[in-house]
C-alpha positions in Angstrom: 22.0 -6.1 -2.1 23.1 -7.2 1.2 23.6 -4.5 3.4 20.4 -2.6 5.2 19.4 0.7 2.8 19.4 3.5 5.7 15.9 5.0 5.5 12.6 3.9 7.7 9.8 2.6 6.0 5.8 3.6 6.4 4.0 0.7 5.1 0.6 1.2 4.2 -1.9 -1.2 3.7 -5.7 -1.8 3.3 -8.5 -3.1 1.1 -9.5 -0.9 -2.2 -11.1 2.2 -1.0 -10.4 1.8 2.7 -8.1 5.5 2.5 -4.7 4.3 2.1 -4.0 7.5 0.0 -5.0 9.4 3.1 -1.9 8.4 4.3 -0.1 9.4 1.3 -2.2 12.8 1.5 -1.2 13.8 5.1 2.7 12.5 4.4 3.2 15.1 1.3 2.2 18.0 4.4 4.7 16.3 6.0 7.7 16.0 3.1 7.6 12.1 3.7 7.2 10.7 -0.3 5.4 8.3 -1.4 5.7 4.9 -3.5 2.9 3.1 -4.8 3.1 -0.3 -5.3 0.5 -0.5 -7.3 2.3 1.7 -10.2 4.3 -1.2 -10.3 2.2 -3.6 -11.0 -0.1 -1.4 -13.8 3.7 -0.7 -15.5 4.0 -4.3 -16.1 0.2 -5.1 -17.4 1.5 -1.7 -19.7 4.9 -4.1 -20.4 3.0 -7.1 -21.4 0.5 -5.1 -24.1 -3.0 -5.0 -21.4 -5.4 -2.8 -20.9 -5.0 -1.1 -17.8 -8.7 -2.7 -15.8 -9.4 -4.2 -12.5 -9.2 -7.4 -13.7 -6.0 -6.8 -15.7 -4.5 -5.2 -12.8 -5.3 -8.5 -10.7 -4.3 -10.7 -13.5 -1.1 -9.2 -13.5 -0.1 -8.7 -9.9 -0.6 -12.0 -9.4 1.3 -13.5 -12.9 4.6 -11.3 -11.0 4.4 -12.9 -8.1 3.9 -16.4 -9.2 6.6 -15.9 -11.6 9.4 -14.0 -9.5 7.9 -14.6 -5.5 5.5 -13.2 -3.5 8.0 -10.4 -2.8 8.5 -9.3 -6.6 6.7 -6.1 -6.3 8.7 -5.1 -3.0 12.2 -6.2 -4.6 11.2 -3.8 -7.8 10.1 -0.8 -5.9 13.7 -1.1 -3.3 15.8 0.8 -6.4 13.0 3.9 -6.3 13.4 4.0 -2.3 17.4 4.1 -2.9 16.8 7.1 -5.4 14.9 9.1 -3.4 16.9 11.6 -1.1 14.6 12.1 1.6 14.8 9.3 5.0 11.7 8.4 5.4 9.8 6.9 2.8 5.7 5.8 2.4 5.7 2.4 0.6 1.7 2.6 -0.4 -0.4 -0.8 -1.2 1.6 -3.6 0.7 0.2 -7.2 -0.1 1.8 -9.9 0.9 3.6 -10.8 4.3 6.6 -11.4 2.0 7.1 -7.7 0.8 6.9 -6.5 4.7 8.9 -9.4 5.4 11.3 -8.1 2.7 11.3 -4.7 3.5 12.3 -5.5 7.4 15.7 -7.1 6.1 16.3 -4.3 3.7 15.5 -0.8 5.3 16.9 0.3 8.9 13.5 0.6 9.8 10.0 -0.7 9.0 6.4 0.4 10.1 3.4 -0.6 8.8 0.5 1.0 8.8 -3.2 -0.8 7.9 -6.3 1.4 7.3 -9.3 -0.4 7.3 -12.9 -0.2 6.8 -15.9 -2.0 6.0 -17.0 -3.1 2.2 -19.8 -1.1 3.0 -17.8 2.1 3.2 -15.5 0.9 0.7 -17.8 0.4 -2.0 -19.5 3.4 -1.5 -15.9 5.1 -1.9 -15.2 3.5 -4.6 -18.6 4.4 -6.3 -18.2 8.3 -5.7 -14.3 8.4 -6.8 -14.9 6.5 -9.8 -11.3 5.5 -10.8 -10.2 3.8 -14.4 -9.5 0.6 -12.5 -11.9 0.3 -9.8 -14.5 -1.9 -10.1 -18.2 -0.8 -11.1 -20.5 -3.5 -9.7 -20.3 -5.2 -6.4 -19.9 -8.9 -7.2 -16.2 -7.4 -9.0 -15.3 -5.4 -5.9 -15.7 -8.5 -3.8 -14.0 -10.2 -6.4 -10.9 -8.1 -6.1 -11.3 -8.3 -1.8 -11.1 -12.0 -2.1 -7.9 -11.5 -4.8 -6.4 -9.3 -2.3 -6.6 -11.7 0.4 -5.7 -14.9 -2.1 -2.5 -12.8 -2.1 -1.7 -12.4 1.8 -3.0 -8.8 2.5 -5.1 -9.8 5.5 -2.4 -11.3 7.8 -0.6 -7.8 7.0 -3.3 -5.9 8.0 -3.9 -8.1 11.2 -0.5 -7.5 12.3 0.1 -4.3 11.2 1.5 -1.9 13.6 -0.5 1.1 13.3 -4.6 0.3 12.7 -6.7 3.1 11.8 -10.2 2.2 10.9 -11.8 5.0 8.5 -15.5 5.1 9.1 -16.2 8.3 9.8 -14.8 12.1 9.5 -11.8 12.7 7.4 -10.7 15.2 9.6 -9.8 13.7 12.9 -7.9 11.0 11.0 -5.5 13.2 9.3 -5.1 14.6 12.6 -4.3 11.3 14.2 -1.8 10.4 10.7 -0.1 13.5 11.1 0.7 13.0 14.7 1.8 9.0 14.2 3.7 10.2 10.5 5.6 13.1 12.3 6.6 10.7 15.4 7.8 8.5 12.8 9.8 10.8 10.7 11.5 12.5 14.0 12.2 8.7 15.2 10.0 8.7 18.7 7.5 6.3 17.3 8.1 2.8 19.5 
């Protein structure tokens, strides 16, 4: 595919638990949907016969990117985005330069957004929501942080447009999300 698909991109990024479903949350209030990378990634640990796992998960994101590039993921979520009817589109759980990279040639527009926090918080997060793939005991959750960064998410985050750091109140962040998601989807945002 060539040509530029005519819809703007909201890029979200962050470390496990730092609130990148937030995002997500505050973008359905605002009819913006949302793509997950990560569904991607557990579809082909499901493809090759694996447990769905932390370390599975891992294993497998980065087996597709050594086989197909470090933009693999981005290049199989680009037919979803062309399916979807709606202009603006949240592309959740960037993680390597090469997807925004990828995304920037592909889509009219492309904004990311990084939400960050400290492992800390994270953990603690990750603790209380207890998800199939999360990881139980610290040493893993560093672990995956370091994975995550083996695979290029920190220089995304570090030049991300949009930084939110989530330490505190939920409240006052959707606030903030809904005001930066609704400049985006009416086309003010710089």
């Amino acid at each position: 595919m060539t040509e530029k698909v005519l819809k703007t991109g909201i890029g979200i990024v962050g470390l496990p638990g730092a609130g990148k479903s937030i995002v997500s949350e505050v973008g359905r209030e605002k009819n913006i949907p949302t793509i997950v990378m990560g569904d991607i990634v557990r579809q082909f640990c499901i493809d090759e016969g694996l447990e769905i796992n932390s370390e599975n998960v891992g294993a497998c994101m980065v087996k597709i990117r050594e086989k197909e590039g470090m933009d693999a993921v981005a290049k199989r979520v680009l037919p979803k985005i062309l399916e979807l009817k709606e202009e603006v589109v949240i592309i959740d759980g960037l993680r390597s330069y090469e997807e925004v990279e990828f995304f920037r040639k592909k889509m009219k527009r492309f904004i990311v957004i990084a939400i960050h926090a400290s492992p800390r918080v994270r953990y603690a997060r990750i603790q209380k929501r207890r998800r199939f793939d999360d990881a139980q005991k610290f040493r893993e959750f560093q672990e995956r942080d370091f994975r995550e960064i083996n695979a290029g998410i920190a220089k995304i985050i570090v030049l991300a447009d949009i930084m939110f750091i989530n330490e505190g109140k939920i409240r006052p962040l959707k606030r903030r999300l809904s005001k930066v998601l609704q400049l985006i989807k009416d086309g003010r945002w710089r």
